[in-house]
N, C-alpha and C positions, 0 to 999 in steps of 0.2 A: 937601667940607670935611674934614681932617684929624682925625681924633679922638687931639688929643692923651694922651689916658689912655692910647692902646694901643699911640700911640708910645712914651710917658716909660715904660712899663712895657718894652716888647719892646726896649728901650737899657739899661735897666738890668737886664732878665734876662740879656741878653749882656756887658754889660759884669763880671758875677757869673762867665760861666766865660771868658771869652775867654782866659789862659791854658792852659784842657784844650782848647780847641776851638782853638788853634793848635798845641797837640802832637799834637790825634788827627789834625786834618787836613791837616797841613802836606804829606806826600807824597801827597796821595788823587788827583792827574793821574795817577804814575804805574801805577796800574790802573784808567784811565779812558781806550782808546783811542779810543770813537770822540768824546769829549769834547774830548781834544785834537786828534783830525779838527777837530771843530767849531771847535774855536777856531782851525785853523792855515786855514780857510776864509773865516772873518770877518778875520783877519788882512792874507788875499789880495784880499779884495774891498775890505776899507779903503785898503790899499795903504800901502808901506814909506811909513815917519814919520808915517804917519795919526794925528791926536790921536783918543786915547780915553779913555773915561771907566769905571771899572771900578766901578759903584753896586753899593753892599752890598759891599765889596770884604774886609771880614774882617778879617784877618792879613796881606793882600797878597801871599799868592804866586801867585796867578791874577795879578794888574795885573805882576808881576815876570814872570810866563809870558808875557803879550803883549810886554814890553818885550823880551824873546826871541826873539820872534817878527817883527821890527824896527818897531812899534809907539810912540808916542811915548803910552806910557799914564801917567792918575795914579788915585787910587782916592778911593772917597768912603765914608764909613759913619757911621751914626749916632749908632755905639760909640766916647765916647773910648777908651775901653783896647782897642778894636781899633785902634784908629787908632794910636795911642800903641807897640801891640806891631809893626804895620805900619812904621810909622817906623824903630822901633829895628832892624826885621832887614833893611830895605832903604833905608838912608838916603840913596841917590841916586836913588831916588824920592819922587815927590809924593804926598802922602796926606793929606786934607782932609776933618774932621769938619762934615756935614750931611745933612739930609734927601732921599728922594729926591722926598717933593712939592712942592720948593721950592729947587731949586738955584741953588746960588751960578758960572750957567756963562750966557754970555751967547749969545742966539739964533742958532744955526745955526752954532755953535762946532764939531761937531766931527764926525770921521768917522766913528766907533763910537758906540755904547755898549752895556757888556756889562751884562745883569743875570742872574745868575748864580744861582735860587733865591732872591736879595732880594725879588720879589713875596710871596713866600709865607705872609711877618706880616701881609700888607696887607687890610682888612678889603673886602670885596668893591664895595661899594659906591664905595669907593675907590678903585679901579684904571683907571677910565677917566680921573680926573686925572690919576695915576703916569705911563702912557701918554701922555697930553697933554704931559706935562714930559718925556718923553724924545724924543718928537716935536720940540718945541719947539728944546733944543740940538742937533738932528740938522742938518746942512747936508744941501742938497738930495743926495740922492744918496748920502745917509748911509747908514748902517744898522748896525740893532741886533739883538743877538742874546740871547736871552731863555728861560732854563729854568724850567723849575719842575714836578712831581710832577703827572699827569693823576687825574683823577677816574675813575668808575666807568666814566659810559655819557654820553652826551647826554643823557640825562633828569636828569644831578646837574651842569651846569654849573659849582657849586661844590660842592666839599664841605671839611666840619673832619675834620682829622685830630690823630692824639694827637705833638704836636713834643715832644722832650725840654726847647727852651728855653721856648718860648711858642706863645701858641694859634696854628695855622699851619693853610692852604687850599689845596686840589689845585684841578686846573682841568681843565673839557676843553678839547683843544684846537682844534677847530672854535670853541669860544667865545669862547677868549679871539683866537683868529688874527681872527676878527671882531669883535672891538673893535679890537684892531689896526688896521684896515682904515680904520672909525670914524674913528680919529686920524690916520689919513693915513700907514700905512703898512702898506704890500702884503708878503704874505708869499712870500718864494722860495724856502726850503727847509723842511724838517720831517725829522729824526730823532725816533725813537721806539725807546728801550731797555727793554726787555722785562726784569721783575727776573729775580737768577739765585739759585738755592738760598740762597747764603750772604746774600744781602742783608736787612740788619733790616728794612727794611718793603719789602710788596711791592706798590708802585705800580709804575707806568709811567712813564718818565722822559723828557721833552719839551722837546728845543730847537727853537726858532724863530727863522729869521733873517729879519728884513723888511728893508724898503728902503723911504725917506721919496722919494717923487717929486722927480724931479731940477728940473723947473718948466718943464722945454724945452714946445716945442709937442709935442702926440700924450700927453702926461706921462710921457715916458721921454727 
């Protein structure tokens, strides 16, 4: 179940900065190579015009970086005034204010889905729905590609850390690739960036791409 308190709270902490947090972020791909590895990966494995879904999409210039990518992406976020500043800088695209436990995307819709650091408001207990609903719009065969900050060790499966907008949770990633699994989708790659001097916090930085079983015999 949703706990709307910590939804309506972490929508309206961001809806509070989302113009500084589209000016600070707005070029942060490019000093992010192997990020946009990752996403020129998930790109290639969706395949040109692939629909995708860019959850937690911000300001939109990640969902505008897929469409670059030849991508047929739209974005989704909680934030009207993310949504709102998304619209206004890339008006030929799609950007759609909603939740990611409850999307407005119908079953097995699409070939992606990015979630980008959007888990990371998500109260723990919650995350194996999140997962269930990204499984859910994945077509067989789909796959999604999934970051967000690692934890200590295997012994802190979750932990809180201090976010500038709202309370926010690292993961490990054995644990969460196993819940993953849970929801019916199998993990095929794992990058892991190691922080560097200049970085404000120094976690570990974890993309995961799975893949939702195609349904064939064998499950591949």
């Amino acid at each position: 179940m949703v706990d709307h308190d910590v939804l309506s709270a972490t929508r309206e902490a961001y809806d509070d900065v989302a113009s500084t947090y589209a000016e600070l972020f707005r070029d942060s791909l490019r000093d992010r190579p192997l990020e946009r590895a990752m996403l020129g990966v998930f790109a290639e494995v969706v395949g040109e015009g692939g629909q995708v879904a860019d959850l937690g999409c911000g300001p939109g210039y990640v969902t505008a970086h897929l469409g670059e990518l030849g991508l047929s992406a739209f974005g989704v976020d909680a934030s009207r005034a993310m949504v709102e500043l998304a619209r206004q800088a890339y008006p030929g695209l799609r950007f759609d204010l909603g939740s990611m436990a409850a999307l407005d995307i119908t079953d097995s819709a699409l070939g992606g889905v990015l979630s980008r650091w959007s888990i990371i408001h998500t109260p723990p207990r919650e995350i194996p729905a999140i997962l269930a609903e990204f499984n859910r719009v994945l077509a067989p065969g789909g796959h999604l590609l999934i970051g967000f900050s690692a934890s200590e060790s295997a012994s802190h499966p979750t932990q809180v850390f201090d976010h500038t907008v709202a309370p926010a949770y690292r993961w490990w990633p054995d644990h969460l690739a196993a819940m993953l699994r849970e929801t019916g989708l199998a993990e095929v790659a794992r990058v892991v960036r190691e922080p560097e001097p200049t970085d404000r916090r120094q976690f570990r930085e974890i993309q995961l791409l799975a893949r939702k079983a195609s349904g064939l015999c064998g499950g591949e």
